[in-house]
Every structure is written in C-alpha cells, then in structure tokens.
Biopython code that builds the backbone (N, CA, C, O; Angstrom):
import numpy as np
from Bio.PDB.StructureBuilder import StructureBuilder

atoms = [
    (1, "UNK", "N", (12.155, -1.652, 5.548)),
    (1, "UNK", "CA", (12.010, -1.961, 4.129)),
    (1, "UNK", "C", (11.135, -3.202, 3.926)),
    (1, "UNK", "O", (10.279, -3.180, 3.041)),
    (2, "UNK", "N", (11.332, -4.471, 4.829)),
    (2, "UNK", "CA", (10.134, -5.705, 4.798)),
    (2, "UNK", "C", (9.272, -4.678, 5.351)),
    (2, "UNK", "O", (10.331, -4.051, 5.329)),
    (3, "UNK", "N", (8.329, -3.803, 5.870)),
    (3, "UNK", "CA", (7.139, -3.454, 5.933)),
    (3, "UNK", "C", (6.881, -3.014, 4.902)),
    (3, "UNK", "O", (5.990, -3.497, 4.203)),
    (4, "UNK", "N", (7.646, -1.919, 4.525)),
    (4, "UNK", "CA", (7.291, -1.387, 3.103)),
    (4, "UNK", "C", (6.898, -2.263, 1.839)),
    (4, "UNK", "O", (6.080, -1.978, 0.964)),
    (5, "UNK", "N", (7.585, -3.259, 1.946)),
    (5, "UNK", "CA", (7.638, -4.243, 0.715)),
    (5, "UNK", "C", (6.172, -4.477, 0.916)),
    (5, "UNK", "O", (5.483, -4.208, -0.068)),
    (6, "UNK", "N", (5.580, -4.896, 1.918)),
    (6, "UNK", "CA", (4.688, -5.364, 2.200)),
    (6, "UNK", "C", (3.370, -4.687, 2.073)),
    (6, "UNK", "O", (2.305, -5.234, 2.361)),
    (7, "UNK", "N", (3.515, -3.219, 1.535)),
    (7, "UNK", "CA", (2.389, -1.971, 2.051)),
    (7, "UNK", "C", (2.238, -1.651, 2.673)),
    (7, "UNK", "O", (1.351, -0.802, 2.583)),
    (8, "UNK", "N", (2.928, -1.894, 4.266)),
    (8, "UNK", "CA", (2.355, -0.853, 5.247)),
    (8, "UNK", "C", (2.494, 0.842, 4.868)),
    (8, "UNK", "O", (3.315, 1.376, 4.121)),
    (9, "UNK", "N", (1.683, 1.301, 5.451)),
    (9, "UNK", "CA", (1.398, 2.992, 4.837)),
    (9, "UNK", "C", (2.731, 3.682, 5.864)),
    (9, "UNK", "O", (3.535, 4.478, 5.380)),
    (10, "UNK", "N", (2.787, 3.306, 7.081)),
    (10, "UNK", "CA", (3.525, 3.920, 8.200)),
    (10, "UNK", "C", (5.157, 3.327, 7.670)),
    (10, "UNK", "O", (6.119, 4.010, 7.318)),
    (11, "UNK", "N", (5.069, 2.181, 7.744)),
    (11, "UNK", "CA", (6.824, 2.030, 6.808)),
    (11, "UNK", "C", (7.161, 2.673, 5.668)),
    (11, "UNK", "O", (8.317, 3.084, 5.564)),
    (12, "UNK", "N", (6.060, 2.916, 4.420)),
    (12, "UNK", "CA", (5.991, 3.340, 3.453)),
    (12, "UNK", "C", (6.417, 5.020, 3.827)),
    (12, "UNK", "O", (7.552, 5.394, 3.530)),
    (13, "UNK", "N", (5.553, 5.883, 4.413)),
    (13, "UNK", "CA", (5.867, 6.944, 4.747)),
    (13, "UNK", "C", (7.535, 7.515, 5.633)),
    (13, "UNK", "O", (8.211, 8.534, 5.493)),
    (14, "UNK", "N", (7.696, 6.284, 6.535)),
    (14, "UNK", "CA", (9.303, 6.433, 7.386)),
    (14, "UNK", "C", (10.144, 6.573, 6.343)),
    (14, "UNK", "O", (10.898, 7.544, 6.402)),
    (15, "UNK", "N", (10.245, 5.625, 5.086)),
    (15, "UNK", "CA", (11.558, 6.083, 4.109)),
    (15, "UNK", "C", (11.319, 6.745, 3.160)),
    (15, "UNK", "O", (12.135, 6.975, 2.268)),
    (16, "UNK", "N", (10.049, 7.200, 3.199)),
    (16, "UNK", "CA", (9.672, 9.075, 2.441)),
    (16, "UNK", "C", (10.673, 9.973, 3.649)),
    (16, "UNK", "O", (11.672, 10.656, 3.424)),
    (17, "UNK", "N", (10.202, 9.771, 4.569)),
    (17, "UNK", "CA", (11.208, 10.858, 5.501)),
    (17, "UNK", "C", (12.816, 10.471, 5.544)),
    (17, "UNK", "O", (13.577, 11.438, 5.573)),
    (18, "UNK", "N", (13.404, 9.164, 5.552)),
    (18, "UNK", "CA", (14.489, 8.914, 5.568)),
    (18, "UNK", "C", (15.528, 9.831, 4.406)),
    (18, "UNK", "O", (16.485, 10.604, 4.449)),
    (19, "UNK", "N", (14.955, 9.410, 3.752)),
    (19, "UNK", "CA", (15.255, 9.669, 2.227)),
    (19, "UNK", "C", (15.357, 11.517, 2.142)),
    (19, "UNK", "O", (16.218, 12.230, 1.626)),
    (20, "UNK", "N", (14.195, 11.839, 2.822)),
    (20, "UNK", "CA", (13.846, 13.533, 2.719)),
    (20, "UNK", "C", (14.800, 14.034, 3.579)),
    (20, "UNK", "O", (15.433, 15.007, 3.168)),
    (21, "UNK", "N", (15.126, 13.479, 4.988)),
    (21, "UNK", "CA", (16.170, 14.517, 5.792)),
    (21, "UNK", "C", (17.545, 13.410, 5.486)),
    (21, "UNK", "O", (18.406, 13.482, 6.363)),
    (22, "UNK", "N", (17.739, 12.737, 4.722)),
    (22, "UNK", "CA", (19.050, 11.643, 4.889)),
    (22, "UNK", "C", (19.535, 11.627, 5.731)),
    (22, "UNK", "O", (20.582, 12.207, 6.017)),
    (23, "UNK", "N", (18.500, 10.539, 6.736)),
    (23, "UNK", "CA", (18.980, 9.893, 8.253)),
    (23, "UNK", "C", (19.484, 8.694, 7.790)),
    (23, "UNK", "O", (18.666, 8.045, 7.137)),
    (24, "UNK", "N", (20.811, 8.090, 7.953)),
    (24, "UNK", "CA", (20.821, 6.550, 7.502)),
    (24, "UNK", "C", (21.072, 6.467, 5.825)),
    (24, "UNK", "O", (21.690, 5.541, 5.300)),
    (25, "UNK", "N", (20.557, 7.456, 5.179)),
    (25, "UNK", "CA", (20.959, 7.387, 3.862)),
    (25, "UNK", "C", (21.080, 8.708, 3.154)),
    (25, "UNK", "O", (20.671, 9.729, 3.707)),
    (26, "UNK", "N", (21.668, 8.740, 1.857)),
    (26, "UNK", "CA", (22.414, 10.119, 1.701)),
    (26, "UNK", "C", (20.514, 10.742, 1.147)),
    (26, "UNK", "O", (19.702, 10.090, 0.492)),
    (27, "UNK", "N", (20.370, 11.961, 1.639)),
    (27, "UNK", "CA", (19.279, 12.526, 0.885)),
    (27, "UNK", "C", (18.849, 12.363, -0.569)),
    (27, "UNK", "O", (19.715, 12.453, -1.439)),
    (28, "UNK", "N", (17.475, 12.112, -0.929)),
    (28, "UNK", "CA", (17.213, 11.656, -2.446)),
    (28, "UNK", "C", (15.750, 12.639, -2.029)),
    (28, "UNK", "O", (15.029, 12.370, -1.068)),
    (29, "UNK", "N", (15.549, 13.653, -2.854)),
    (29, "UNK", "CA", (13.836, 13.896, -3.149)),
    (29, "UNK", "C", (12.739, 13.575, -3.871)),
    (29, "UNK", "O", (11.524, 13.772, -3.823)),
    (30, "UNK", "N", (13.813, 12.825, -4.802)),
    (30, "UNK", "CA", (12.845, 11.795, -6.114)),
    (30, "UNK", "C", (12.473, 10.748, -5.276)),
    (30, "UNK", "O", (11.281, 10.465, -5.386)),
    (31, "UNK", "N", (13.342, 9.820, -4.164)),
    (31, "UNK", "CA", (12.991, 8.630, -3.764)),
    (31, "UNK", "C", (12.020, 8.968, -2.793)),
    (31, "UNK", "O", (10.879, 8.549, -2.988)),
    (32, "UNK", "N", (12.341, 9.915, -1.384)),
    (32, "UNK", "CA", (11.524, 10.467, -0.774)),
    (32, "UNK", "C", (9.607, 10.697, -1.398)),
    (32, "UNK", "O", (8.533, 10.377, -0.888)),
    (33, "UNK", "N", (9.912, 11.263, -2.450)),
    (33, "UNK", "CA", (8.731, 11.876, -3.374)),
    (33, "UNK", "C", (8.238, 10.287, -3.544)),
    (33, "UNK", "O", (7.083, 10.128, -3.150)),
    (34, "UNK", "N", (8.727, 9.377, -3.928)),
    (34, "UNK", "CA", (8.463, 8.107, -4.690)),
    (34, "UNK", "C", (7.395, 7.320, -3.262)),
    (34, "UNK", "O", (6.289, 6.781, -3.289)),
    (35, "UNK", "N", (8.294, 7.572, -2.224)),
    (35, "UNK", "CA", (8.109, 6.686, -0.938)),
    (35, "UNK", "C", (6.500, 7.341, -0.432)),
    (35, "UNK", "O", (5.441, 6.717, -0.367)),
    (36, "UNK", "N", (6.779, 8.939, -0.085)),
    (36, "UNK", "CA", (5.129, 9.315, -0.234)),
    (36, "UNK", "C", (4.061, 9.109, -0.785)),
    (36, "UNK", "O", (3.013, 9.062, -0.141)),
    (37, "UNK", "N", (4.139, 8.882, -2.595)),
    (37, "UNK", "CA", (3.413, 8.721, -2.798)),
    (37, "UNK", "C", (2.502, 7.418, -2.648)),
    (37, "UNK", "O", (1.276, 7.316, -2.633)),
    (38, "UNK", "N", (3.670, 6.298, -2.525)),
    (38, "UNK", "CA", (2.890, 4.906, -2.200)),
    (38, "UNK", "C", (2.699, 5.099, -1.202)),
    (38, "UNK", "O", (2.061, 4.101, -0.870)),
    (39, "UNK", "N", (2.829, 6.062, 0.121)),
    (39, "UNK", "CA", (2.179, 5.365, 1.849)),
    (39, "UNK", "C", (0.893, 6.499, 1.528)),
    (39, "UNK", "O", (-0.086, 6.418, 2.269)),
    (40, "UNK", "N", (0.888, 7.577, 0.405)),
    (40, "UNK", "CA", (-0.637, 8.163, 0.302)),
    (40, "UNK", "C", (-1.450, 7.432, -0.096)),
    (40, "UNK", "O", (-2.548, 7.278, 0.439)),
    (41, "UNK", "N", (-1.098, 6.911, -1.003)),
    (41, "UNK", "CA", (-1.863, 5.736, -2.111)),
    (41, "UNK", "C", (-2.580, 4.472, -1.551)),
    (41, "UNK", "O", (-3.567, 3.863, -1.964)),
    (42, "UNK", "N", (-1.428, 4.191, -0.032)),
    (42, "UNK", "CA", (-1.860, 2.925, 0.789)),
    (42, "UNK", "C", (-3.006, 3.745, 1.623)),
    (42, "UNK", "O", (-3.953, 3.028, 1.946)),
    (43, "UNK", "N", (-3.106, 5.201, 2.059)),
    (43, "UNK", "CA", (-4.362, 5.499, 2.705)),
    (43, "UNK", "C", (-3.636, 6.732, 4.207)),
    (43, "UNK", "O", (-4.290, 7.295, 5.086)),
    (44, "UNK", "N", (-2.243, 6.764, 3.979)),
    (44, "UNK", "CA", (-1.548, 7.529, 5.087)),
    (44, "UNK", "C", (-1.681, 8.810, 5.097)),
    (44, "UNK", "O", (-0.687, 9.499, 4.868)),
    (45, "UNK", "N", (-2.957, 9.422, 5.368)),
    (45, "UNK", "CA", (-3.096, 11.185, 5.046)),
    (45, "UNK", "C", (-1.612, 12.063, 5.086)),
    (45, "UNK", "O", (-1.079, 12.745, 4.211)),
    (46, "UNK", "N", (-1.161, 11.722, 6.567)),
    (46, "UNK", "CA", (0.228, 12.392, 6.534)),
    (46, "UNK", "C", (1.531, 12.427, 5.285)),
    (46, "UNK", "O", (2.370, 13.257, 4.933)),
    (47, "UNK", "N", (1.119, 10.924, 4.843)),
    (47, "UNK", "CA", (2.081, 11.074, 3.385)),
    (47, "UNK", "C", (1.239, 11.920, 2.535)),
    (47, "UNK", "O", (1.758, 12.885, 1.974)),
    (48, "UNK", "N", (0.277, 11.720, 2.416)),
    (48, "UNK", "CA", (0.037, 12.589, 1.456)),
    (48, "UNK", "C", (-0.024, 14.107, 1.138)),
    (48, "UNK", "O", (-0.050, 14.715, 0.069)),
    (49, "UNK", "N", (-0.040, 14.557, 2.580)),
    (49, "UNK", "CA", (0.445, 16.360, 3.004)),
    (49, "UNK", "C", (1.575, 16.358, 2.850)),
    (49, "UNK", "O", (1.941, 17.468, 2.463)),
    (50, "UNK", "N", (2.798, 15.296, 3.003)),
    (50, "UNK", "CA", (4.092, 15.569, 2.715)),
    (50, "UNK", "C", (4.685, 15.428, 1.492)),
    (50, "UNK", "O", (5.786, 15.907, 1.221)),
    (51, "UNK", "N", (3.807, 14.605, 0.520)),
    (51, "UNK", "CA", (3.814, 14.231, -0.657)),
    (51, "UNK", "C", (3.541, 15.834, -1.133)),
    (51, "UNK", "O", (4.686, 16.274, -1.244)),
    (52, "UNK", "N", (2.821, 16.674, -1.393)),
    (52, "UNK", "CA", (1.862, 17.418, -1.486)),
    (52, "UNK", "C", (3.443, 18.506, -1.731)),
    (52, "UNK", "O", (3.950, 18.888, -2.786)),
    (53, "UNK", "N", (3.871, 18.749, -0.302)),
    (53, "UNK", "CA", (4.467, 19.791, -0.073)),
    (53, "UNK", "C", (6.065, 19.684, -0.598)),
    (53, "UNK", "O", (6.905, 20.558, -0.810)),
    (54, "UNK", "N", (6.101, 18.308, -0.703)),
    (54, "UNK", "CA", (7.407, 17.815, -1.202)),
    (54, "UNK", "C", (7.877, 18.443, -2.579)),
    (54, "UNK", "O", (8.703, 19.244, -3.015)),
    (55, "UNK", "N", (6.716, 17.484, -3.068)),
    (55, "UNK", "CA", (6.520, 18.187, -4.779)),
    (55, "UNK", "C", (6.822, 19.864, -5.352)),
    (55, "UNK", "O", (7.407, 20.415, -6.284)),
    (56, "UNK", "N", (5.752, 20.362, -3.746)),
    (56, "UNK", "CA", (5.487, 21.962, -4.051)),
    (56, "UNK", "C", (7.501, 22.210, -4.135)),
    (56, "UNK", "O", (7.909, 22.575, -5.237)),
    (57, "UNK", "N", (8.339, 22.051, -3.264)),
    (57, "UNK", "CA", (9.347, 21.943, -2.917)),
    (57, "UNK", "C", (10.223, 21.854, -4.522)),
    (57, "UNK", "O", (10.613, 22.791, -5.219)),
    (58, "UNK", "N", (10.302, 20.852, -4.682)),
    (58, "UNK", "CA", (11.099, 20.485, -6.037)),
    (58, "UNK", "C", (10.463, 21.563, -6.925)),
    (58, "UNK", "O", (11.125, 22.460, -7.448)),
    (59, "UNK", "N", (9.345, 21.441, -7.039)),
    (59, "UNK", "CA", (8.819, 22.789, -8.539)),
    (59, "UNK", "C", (9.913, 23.543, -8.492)),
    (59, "UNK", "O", (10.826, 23.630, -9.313)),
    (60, "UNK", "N", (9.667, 24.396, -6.877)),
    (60, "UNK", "CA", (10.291, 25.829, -7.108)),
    (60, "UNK", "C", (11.828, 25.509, -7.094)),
    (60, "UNK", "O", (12.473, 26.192, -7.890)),
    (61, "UNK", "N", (12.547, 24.602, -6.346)),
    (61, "UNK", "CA", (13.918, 24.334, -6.652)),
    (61, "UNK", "C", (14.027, 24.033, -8.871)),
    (61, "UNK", "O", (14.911, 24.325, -9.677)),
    (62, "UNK", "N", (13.267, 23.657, -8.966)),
    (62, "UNK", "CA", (13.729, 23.480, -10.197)),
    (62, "UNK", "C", (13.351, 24.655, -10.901)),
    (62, "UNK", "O", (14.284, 24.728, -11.701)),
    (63, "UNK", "N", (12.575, 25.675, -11.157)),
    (63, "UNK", "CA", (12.206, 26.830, -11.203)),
    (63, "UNK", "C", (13.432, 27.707, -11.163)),
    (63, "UNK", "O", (13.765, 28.379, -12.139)),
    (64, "UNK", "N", (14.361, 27.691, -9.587)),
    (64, "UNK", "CA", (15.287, 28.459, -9.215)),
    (64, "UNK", "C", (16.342, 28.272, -10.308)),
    (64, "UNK", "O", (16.973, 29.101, -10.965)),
    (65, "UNK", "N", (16.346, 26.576, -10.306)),
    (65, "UNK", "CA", (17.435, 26.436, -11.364)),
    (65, "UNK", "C", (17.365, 26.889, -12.559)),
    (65, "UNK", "O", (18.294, 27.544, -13.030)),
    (66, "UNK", "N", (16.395, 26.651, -13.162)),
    (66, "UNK", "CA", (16.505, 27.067, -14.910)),
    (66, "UNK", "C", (16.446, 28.314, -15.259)),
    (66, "UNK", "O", (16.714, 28.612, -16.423)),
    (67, "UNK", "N", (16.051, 29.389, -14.238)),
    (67, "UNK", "CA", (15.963, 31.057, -13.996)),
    (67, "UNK", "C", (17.233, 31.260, -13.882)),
    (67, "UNK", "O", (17.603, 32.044, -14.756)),
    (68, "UNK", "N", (18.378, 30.792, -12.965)),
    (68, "UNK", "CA", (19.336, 31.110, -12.725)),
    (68, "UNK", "C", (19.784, 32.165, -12.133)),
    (68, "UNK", "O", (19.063, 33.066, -12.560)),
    (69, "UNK", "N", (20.641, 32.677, -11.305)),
    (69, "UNK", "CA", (20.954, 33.660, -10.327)),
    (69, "UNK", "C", (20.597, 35.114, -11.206)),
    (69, "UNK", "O", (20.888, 35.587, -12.304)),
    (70, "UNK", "N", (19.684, 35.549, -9.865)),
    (70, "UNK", "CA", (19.075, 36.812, -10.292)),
    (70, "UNK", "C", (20.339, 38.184, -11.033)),
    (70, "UNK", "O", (21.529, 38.159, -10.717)),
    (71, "UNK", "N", (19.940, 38.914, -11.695)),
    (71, "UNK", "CA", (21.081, 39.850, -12.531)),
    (71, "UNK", "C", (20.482, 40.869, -12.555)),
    (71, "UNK", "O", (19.820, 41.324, -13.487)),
    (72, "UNK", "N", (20.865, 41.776, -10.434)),
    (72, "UNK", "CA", (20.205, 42.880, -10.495)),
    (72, "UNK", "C", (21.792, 43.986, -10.772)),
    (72, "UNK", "O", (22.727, 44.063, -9.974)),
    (73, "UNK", "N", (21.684, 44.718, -12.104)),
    (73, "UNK", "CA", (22.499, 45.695, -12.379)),
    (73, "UNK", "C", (21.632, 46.896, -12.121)),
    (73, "UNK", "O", (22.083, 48.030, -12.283)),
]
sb = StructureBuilder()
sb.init_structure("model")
sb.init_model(0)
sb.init_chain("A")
sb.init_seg("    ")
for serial, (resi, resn, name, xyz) in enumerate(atoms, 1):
    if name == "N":
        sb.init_residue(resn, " ", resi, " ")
    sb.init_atom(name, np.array(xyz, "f"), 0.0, 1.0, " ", f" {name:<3s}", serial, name[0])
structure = sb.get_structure()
C-alpha cells in the first residue's frame, strides 16, 4: 500500500489482483476495477488488459442481474 500510495504501477496493479481473487482481503470488483485503473494510467500494460477484462466481467454480471433467472416454460 506505501508503493501504491506512491504510484508504483506494479504495487498499484498487486491490489487490483488482491482485491480481484480476495487474497488477504475479502473480494471487492469495484476496488480491484479502481486499483487497475490507476497501475494502467501509471503505464502497467498488464493492468490495463485486466482493467479491460475486469470491466468486460461486471457488465455481464450486472446484465445477468437485472434480466434475472431465465423463464424457460
């Protein structure tokens, strides 16, 4: 977290992943999402493919939700 504070792109990106598989802390995809986008922003290509796919991720979870369980009669 002092790297992150600081901008490193590689600390910045570790608690995008922390956050994404909740190693050490309970899972968050908003914070995860949050953490990518600053280690893309600092210049970390890899955040930014995970940033990328993260996002893609939440759409369709939120998608699933507001559709609600399919009603094949």
């Amino acid at each position: 977290e002092k790297a992150a504070a600081k901008g490193d792109p590689d600390a910045l990106y570790s608690l995008g992943e922390l956050y994404e598989q909740g190693k050490g802390v309970a899972p968050d995809l908003e914070k995860a999402r949050e953490w990518y986008q600053k280690a893309c922003e600092a210049g970390d290509e890899e955040a930014c493919e995970a940033y990328e796919k993260l996002v893609e991720l939440m759409e369709l979870e939120s998608q699933d939700t507001e559709e609600g369980p399919e009603n094949d009669v």
